[in-house]
C-alpha positions as CSV (number, residue, x, y, z in Angstrom):
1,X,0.0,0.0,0.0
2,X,2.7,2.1,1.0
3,X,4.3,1.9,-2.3
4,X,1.6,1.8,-4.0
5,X,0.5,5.8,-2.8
6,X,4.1,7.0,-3.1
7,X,3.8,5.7,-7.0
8,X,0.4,7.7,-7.8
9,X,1.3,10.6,-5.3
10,X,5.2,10.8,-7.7
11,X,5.1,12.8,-10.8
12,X,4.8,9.5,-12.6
13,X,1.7,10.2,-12.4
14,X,-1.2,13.5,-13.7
15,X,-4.4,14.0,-14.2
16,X,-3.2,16.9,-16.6
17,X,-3.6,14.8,-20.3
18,X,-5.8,15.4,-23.2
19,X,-7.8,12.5,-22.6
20,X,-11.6,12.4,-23.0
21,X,-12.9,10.0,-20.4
22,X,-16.4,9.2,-18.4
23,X,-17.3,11.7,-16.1
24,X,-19.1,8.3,-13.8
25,X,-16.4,6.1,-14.2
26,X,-13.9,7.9,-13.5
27,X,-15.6,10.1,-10.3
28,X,-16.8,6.6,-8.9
29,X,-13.9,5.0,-9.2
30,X,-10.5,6.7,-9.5
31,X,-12.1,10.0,-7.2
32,X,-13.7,7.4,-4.9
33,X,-10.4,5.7,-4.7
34,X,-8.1,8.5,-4.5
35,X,-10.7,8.9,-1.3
36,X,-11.0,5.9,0.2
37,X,-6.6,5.4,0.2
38,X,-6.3,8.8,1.7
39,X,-8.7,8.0,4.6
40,X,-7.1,4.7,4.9
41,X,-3.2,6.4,4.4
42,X,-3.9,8.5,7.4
43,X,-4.5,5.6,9.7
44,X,-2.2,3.2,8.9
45,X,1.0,5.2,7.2
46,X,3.1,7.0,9.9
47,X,4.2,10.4,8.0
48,X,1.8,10.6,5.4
49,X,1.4,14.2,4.3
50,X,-1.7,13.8,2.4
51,X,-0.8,13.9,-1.0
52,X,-3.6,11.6,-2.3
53,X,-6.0,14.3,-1.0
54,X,-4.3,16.6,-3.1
55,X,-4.7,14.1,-6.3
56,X,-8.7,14.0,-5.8
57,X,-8.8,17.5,-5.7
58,X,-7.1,18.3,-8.7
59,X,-9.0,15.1,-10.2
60,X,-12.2,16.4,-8.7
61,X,-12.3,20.3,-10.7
62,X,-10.8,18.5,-13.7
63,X,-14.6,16.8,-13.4
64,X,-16.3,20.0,-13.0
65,X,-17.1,21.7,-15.7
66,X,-19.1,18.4,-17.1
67,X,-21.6,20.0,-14.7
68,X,-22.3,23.6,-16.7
69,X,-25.2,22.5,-18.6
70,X,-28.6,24.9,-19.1
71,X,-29.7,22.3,-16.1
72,X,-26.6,21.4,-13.9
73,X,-26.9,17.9,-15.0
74,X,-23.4,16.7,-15.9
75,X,-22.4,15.5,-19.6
76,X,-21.5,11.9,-19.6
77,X,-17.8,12.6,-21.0
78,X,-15.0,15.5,-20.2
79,X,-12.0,16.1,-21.6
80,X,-9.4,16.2,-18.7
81,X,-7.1,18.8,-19.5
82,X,-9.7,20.6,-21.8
83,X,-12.9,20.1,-20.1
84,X,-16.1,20.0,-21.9
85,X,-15.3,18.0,-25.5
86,X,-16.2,20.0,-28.5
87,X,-18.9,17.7,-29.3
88,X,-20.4,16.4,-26.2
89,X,-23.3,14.6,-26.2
90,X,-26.7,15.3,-24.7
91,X,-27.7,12.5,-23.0
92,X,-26.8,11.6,-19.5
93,X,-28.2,8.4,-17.6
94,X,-30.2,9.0,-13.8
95,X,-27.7,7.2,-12.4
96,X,-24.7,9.1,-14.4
97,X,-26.4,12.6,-12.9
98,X,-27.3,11.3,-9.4
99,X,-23.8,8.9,-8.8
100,X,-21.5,12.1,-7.3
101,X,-23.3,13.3,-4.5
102,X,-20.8,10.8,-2.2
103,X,-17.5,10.8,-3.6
104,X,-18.0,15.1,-3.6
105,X,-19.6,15.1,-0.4
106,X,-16.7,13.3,1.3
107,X,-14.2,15.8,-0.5
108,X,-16.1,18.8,0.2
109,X,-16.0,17.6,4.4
110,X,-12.2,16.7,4.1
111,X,-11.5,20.3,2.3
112,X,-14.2,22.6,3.7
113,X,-15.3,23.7,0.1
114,X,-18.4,22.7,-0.6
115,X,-18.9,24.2,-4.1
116,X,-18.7,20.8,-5.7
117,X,-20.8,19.3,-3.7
118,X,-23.4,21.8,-4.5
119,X,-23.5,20.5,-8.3
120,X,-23.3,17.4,-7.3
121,X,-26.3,17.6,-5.2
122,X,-28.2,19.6,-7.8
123,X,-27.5,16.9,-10.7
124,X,-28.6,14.2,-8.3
125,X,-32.0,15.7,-7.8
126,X,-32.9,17.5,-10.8
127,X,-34.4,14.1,-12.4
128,X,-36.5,13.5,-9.3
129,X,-37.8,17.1,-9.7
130,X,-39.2,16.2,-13.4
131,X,-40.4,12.5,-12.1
132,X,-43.6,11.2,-13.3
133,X,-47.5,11.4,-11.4
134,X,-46.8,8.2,-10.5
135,X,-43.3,9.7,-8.6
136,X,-40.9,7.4,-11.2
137,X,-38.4,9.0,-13.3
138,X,-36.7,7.4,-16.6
139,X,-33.3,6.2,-17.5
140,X,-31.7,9.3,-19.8
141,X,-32.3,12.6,-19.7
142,X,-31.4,15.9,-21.9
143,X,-28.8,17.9,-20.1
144,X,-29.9,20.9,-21.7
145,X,-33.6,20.5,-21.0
146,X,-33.7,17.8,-18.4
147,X,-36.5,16.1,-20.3
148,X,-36.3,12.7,-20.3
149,X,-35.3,11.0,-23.9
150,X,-35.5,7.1,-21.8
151,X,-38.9,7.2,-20.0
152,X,-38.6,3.1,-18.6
153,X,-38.0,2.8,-14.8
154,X,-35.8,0.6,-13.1
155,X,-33.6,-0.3,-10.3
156,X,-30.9,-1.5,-12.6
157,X,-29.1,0.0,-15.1
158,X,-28.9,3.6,-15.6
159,X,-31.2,4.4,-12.4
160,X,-29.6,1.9,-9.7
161,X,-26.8,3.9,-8.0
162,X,-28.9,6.7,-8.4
163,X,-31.2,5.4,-5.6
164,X,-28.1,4.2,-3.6
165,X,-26.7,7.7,-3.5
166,X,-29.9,9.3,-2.4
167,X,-30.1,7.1,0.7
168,X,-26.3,6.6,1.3
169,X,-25.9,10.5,1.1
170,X,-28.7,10.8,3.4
171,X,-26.8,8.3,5.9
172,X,-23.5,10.0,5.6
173,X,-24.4,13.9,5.2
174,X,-27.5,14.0,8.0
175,X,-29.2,15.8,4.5
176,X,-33.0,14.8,5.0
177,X,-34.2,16.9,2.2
178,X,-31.9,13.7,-0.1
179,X,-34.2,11.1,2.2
180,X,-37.1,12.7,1.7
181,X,-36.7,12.0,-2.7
182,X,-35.5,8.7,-1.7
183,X,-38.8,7.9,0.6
184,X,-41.0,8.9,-2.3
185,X,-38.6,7.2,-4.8
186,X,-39.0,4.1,-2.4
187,X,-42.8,4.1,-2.8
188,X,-42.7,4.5,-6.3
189,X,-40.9,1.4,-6.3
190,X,-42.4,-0.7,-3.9
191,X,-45.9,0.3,-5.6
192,X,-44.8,-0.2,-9.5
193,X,-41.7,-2.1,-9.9
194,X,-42.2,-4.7,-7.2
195,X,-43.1,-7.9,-8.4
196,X,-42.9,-11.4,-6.1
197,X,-39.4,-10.5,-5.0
198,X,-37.7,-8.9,-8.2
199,X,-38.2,-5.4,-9.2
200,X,-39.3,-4.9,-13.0
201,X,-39.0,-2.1,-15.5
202,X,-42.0,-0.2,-16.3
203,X,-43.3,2.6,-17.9
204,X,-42.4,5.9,-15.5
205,X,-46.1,7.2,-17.0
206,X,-48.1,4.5,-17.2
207,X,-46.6,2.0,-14.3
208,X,-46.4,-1.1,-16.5
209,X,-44.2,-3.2,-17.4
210,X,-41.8,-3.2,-20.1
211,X,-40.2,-6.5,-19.9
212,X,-39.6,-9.5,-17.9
213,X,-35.7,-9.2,-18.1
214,X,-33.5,-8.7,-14.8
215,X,-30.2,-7.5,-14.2
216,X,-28.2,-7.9,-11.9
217,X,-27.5,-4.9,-11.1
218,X,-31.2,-4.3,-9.3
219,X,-29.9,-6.5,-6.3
220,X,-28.5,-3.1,-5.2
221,X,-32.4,-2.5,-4.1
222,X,-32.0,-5.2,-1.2
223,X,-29.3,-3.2,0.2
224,X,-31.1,-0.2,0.3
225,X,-34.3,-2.3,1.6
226,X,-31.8,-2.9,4.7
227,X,-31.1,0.5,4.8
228,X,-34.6,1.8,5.0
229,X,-35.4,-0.8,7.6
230,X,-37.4,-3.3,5.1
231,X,-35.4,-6.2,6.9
232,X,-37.6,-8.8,5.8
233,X,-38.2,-7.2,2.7
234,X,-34.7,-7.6,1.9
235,X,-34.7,-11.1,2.8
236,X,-37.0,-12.0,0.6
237,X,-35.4,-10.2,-2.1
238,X,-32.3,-11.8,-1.6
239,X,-33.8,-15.2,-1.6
240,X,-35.3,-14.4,-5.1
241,X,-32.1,-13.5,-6.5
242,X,-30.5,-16.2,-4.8
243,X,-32.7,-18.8,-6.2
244,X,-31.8,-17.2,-9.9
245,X,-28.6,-17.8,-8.7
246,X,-28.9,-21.5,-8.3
247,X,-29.6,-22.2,-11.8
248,X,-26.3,-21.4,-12.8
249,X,-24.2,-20.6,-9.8
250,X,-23.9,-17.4,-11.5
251,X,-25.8,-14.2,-12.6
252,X,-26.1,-13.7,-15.9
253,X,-26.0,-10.2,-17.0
254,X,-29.7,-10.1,-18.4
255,X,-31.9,-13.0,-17.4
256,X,-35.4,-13.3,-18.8
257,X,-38.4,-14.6,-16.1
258,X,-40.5,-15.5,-18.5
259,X,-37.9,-17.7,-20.8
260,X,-36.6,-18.8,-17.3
261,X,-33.3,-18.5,-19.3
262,X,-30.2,-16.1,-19.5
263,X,-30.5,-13.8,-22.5
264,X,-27.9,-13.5,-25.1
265,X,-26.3,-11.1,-22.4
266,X,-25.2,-13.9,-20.6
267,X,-22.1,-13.4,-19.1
268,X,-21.6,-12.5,-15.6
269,X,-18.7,-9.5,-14.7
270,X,-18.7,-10.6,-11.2
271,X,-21.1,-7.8,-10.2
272,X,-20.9,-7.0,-6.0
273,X,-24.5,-6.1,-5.6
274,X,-26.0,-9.5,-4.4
275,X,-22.9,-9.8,-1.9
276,X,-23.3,-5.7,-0.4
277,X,-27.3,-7.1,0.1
278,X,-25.4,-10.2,1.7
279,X,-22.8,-7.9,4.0
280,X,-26.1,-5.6,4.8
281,X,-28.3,-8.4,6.4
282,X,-25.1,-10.2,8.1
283,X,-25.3,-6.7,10.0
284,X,-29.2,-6.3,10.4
285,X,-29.4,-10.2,11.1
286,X,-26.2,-11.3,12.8
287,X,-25.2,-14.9,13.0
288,X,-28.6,-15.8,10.4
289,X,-27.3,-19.4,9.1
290,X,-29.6,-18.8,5.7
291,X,-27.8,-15.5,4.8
292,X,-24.4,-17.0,6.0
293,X,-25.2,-20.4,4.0
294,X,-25.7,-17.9,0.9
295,X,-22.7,-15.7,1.4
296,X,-20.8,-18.8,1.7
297,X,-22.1,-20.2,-1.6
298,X,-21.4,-17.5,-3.3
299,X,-18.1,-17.2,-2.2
300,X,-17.3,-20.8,-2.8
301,X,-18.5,-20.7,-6.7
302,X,-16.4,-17.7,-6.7
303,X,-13.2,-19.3,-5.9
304,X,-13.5,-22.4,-7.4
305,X,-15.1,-20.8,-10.8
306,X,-13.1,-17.4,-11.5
307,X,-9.8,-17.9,-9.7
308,X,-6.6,-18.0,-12.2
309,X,-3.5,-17.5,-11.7
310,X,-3.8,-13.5,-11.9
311,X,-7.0,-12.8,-9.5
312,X,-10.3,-13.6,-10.2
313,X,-11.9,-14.0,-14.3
314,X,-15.1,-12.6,-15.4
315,X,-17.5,-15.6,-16.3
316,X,-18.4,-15.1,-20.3
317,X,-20.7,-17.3,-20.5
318,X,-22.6,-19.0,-17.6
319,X,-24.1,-21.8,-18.8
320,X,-20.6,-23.5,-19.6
321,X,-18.5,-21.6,-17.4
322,X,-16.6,-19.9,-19.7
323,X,-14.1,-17.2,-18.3
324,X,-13.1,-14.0,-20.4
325,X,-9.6,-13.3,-20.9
C-alpha cells in the first residue's frame, strides 16, 4: 500500500492529459479511490502528508465543468485537461447525474469547500424534480432541458446507484431533504416495480411493465431495503435473487423470467451487488445461518469458478462456465 500511494502521489503520475474519459467512471472510481486510500493512508502510514487528497482534488475540478449545462446535469464525458469535448453529447443516464453526491460530499468535508458538492447535489435531484405522477423518473435525460429521452424505470441499469446515493448521502451527510426524494422514490418502487421478490422495468407514466428481463444490477435494491429498515423485505429479495442464482451458480447479465433463461447477455462481470445485500443483512441479522449459508455459496463458486492464476476472471458465459480473458 505504501508503495503503491508513493507511486500515484510521484510525478509519474497526472491528471493533466488530453484525454476524453467518463465523467461516472472515472468520479466513482479513481475519485472514490483516490478517497477511500487517503482515509485509509492516514490511519495506517506514519508520515503521510496527504498527497492523495491533493490528487482527488485536482481530479475532482478537472470533473467539474461536465456539470455547466442549461440544467446542472453533468455530460456523460469530459476532456481532462480541456474540459467540456467540443462535441459532447446530450444525454446523460439518472444514475450518471445522481452517482456524485458521495465521492463530492466526502471531499467537500475533508476540504471545507463545498462548491462541488453543490453541483453534485443539484445533478442528483434534478431528475426527481421532473419524475412522473406516479413519482418514477426514466433512465436518460437531456442535459440541456432535463427532459427525459428514456422514460422506462428501473432499479438496474442507468437508475440503480442513483437510488443508492440518495439514501447513502442521506446516511453520511445528515441531508433529510436527499431522504425525503429517496422515501418517495421508495414508494414508487415498492408500488410499480415490485413484483414477487424482483423489481421490474415499467413505464415511468403509465406504471407497466416493459419486460420480464432482470439484471443484476437491481440487487442493489436489497441493500437499500436494509437501509430503509425493510429487513424482511430484503430477505425475501435476496432469496429471489438467490434462487436465480442457483440455476447457474452465476448471474447472468440479463436473465429473462418469462424464458426462465439467461438472455444473449449472458455473461456475468462478477457484479458485487447480491454480496453488499449479503454484508447488509449479516449486519441487520447477525449470525442468520440462511444468509451466512448464501454468502458462503457465493463465495465458494467464486473461488472455485473465476480464480486464475492473476485474480479472479469474469465468467463469459454462464451456462458453460466460460471465463473471459
Amino acid at each position: 500500500f505504501r508503495g503503491a500511494v508513493g507511486h500515484v502521489c510521484s510525478d509519474r503520475v497526472s491528471f493533466d492529459v488530453d484525454l476524453e474519459v467518463s465523467t461516472f467512471e472515472v468520479n466513482i472510481r479513481i475519485l472514490g479511490g483516490l478517497l477511500s486510500a487517503h482515509m485509509h493512508a492516514q490511519r495506517v502510514m506514519e508520515g503521510y502528508d496527504g498527497c492523495l487528497l491533493a490528487r482527488a482534488t485536482d481530479l475532482a475540478k478537472r470533473l467539474r465543468p461536465a456539470f455547466d449545462t442549461p440544467t446542472g446535469l453533468p455530460l456523460s464525458r469530459i476532456n481532462l485537461m480541456r474540459g467540456k469535448p467540443e462535441k459532447a453529447a446530450s444525454a446523460v443516464t439518472t444514475a450518471e447525474a445522481g452517482s456524485f453526491l458521495l465521492e463530492f460530499g466526502v471531499l467537500a468535508k475533508l476540504t471545507g469547500d463545498w462548491e462541488l458538492f453543490v453541483a453534485a447535489r443539484n445533478a442528483a435531484l434534478t431528475p426527481w424534480d421532473h419524475r412522473s405522477a406516479l413519482g418514477m423518473v426514466g433512465t436518460t435525460l437531456d442535459v440541456s432541458s432535463g427532459d427525459f429521452q428514456d422514460t422506462q424505470s428501473t432499479t438496474g441499469p442507468g437508475q440503480d446507484s442513483a437510488l443508492e446515493y440518495l439514501l447513502k448521502g442521506y446516511i453520511l451527510f445528515d441531508d433529510l431533504e436527499l431522504l425525503d426524494y429517496f422515501h418517495h422514490a421508495y414508494e414508487a418502487v415498492e408500488q410499480h416495480h415490485t413484483f414477487e421478490g424482483f423489481t421490474y422495468t415499467v413505464d415511468m407514466y403509465r406504471g407497466l411493465m416493459s419486460n420480464t428481463h432482470l439484471s443484476p444490477l437491481s440487487c442493489v435494491w436489497a441493500s437499500l431495503q436494509v437501509l430503509a429498515g425493510d429487513v424482511a423485505g430484503a430477505l425475501r429479495s435476496v432469496l429471489y435473487w438467490y434462487g436465480l442464482w442457483l440455476k447457474n451458480g452465476a448471474l447472468p447479465e440479463v436473465f429473462d423470467t418469462k424464458t426462465e433463461a439467461p438472455t444473449n447477455a449472458r455473461d456475468s462481470p462478477l457484479r458485487p451487488e447480491l454480496a453488499e445485500a449479503l454484508f447488509y443483512l449479516s449486519l441487520a441479522l447477525p449470525g442468520d445461518p440462511t444468509v451466512f449459508g448464501i454468502a458462503k455459496s457465493l463465495i465458494t463458486a467464486l473461488d472455485a469458478q473465476s480464480r486464475v492464476k492473476c485474480g479472479f476472471a469474469s465468467v463469459a458465459d454462464v451456462s458453460t462456465k466460460r471465463l473471459d480473458d
